[in-house]
C-alpha positions in Angstrom: -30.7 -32.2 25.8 -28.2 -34.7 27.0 -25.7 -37.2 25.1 -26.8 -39.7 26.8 -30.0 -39.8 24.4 -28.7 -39.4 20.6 -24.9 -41.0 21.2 -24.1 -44.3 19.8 -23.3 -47.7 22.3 -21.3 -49.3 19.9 -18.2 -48.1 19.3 -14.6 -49.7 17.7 -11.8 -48.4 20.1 -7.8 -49.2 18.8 -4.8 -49.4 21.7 -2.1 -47.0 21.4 0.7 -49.8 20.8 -1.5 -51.1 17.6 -0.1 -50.6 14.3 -1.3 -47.4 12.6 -1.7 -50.2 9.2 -4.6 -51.9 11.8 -6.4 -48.7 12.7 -6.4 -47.7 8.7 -7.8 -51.1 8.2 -10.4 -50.7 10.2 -11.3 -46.8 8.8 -10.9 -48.2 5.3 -13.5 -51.1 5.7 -15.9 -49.6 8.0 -16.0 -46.1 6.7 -14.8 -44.4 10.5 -13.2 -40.7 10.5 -12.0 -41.4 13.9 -11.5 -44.0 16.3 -10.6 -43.5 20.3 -7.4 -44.5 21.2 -7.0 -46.8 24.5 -4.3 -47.8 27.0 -3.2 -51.1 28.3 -6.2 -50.5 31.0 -8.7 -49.4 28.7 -8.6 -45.5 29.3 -9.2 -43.3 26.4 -5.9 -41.6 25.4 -7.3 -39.4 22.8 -8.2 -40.2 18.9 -7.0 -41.0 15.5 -8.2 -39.5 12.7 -8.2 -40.2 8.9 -5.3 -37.4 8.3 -3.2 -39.1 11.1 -3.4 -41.8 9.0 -2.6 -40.4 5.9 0.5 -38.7 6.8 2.3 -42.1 7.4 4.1 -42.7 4.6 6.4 -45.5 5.8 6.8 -48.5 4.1 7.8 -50.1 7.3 4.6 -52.2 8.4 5.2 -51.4 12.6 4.7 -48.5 13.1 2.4 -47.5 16.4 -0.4 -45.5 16.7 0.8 -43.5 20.0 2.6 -41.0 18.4 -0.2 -39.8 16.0 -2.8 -39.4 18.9 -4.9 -36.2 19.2 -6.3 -35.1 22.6 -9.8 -35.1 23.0 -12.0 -33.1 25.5 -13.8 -35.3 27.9 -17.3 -35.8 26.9 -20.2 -37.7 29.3 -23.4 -38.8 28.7 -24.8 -36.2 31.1 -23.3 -33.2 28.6 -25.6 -31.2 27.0 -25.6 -31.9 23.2 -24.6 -27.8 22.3 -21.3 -27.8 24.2 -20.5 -31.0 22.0 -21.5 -29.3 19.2 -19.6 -26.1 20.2 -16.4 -29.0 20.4 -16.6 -30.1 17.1 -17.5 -27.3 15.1 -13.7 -25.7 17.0 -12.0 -29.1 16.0 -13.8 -30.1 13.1 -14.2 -33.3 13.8 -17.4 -34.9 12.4 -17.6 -37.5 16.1 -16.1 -37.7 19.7 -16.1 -40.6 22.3 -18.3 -40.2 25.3 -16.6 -41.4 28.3 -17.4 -42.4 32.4 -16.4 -40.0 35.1 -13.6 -42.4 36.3 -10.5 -40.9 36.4 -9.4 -43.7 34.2 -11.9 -42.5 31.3 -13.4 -45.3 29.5 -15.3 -45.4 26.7 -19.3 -46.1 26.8 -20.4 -45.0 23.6 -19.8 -42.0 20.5 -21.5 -38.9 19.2 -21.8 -37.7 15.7 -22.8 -34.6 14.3 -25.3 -36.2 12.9 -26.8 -37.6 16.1 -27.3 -33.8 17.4 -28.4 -31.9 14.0 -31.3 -34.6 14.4 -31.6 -33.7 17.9 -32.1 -30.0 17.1 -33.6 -30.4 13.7 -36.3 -27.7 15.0 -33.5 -25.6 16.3 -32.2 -24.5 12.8 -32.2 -21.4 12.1 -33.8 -19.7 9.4 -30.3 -18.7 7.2 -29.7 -19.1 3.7 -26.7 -21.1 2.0 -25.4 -17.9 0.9 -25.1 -16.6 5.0 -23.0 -19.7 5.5 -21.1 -21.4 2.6 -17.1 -20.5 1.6 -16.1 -18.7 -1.5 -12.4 -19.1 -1.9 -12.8 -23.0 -2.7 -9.7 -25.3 -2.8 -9.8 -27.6 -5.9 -8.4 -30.1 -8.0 -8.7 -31.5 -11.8 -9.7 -35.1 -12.7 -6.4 -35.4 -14.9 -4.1 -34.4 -11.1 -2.2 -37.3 -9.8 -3.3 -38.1 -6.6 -0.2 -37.5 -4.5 -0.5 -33.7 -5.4 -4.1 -34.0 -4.2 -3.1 -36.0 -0.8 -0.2 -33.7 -0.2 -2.6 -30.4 -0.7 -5.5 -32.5 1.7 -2.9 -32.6 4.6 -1.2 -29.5 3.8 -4.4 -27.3 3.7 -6.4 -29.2 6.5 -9.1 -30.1 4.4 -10.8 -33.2 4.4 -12.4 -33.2 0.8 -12.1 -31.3 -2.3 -13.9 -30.4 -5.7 -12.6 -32.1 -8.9 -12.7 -29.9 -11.8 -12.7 -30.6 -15.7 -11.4 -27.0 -16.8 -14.3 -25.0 -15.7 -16.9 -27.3 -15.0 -17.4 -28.9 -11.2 -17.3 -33.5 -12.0 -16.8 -34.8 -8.7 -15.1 -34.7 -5.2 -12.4 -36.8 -3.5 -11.7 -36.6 -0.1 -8.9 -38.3 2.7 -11.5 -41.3 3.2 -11.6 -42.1 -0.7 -7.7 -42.2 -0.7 -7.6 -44.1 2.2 -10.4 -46.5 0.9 -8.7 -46.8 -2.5 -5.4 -48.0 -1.1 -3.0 -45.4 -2.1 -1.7 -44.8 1.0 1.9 -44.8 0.1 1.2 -42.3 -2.9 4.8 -39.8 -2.0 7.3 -42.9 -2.0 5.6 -44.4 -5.4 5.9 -41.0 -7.0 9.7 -40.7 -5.9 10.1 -44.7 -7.2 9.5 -43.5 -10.5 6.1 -45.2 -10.8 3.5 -44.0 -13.0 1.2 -41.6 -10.8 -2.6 -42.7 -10.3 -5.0 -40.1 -11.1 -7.8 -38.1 -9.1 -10.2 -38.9 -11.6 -9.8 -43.4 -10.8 -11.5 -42.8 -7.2 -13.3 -39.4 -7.1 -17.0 -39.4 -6.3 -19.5 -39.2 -8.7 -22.0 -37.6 -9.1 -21.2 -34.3 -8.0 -23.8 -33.5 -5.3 -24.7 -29.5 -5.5 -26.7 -26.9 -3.4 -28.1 -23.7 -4.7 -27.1 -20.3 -2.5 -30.6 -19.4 -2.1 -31.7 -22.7 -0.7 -32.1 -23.0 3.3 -29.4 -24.1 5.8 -31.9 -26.5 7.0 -32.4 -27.7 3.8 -28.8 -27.9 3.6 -28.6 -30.3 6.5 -31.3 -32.5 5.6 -29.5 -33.5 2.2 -25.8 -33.7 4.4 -27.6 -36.3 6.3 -29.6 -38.1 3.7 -26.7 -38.5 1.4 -24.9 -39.4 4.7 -21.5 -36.6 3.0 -19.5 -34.2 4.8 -20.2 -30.9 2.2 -22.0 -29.9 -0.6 -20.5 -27.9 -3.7 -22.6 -24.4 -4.7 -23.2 -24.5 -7.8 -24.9 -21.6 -10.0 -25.3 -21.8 -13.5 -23.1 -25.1 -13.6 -20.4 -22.7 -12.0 -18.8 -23.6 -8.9 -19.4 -20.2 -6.5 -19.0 -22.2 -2.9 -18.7 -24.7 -0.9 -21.0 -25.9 2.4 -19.4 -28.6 5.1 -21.2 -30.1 8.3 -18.7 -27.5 9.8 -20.5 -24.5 8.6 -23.9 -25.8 9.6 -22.7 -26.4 13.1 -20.8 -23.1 13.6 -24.3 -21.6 12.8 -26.5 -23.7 15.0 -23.7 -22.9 18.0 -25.9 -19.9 20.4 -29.5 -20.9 19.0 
């Protein structure tokens, strides 16, 4: 199966000499991990994610996208939808532009994960949660401040984590929420002296949950239906795991 029949026409591109405070703009009010970075002549330079955008801490309002962008590999419409998915389960990156064959790449449209798991919905294979999710879970209490939570997001390469109260699993908050929330800025305000905002004013509630015995399919159906990145696995009201879009689509990769 080919990109050319589940990727997405529409897509918001940025130009490397933008402002990174424009491209966080855009991610905050339209809910984008990623958006393809462009020259003067409209060839794709590579992306920006949400964590490039987080780590800018400046207060200074000009500072340019070009030195935060990521190369990308090259993907056409006429590439088969499991080599994409082989591409972003390796960078973990939830979409990727599709480009021309020009060697000035330009844009024509974008591919989620979501676009292929639907493509190969009848492709899952028959694995349990438990095959699949991750054990040694990263996590965070409601009462943290929040620039302890950004600076383990970045540090650790996560994208999301579970908020805990003591024991019990409450919530999750992840780079998008703190980008969405406006605390951008959240090392400098700590170092002014200003009183820290907390994990628990912008986590996500309710705590969405999976069981370890339930299907990876299963599992994928309810990633996409609640349109979320991971689900927490829960037994007992005790946190055991965690499953991401990540896992799903390293297990799909050879079907």
């Amino acid at each position: 199966m080919k990109v050319n029949k589940f990727m997405r026409k529409h897509v918001v591109s940025v130009g490397e000499k933008d402002h990174i405070t424009h491209a966080r703009q855009i991610m905050r009010d339209h809910n984008y991990q990623i958006l393809p970075v462009v020259n003067a002549d409209d060839c794709l330079k590579g992306i920006i994610t949400d964590k490039d955008v987080m780590r800018v801490t400046s207060t200074r309002s000009n500072v340019t996208i070009d030195g935060f962008v990521s190369d990308v590999p090259l993907i056409t419409a006429e590439d088969d939808i499991r080599s994409v998915l082989r591409f972003m389960s390796e960078l973990r990156l939830r979409y990727l532009p599709v480009v021309d064959r020009q060697a000035c790449p330009v844009v024509t449209g974008i591919i989620g994960l979501t676009h292929i798991f639907t493509a190969l919905n009848e492709k899952i294979p028959e694995k349990k949660i438990s095959d699949i999710m991750k054990t040694d879970v990263e996590t965070c209490e409601r009462s943290d401040a929040l620039n302890k939570v950004w600076s383990n997001l970045l540090n650790s390469g996560l994208s999301g984590m579970p908020v805990m109260d003591k024991k019990e699993p409450v919530g999750m908050i992840t780079i998008h929420d703190i980008i969405k929330s406006g605390y951008t800025r959240l090392d400098r305000e700590a170092r002014r002296g200003r009183a820290p905002a907390r994990v628990e004013k912008i986590m996500n509630t309710p705590l969405y949950t999976i069981s370890k015995d339930e299907t990876v399919k299963a599992c994928i159906e309810r990633l996409l239906r609640l349109n979320v990145g991971r689900l927490c696995v829960v037994e007992n009201g005790a946190l055991v795991g965690m499953v991401d879009l990540y896992d799903a689509a390293q297990i799909m990769i050879g079907t």
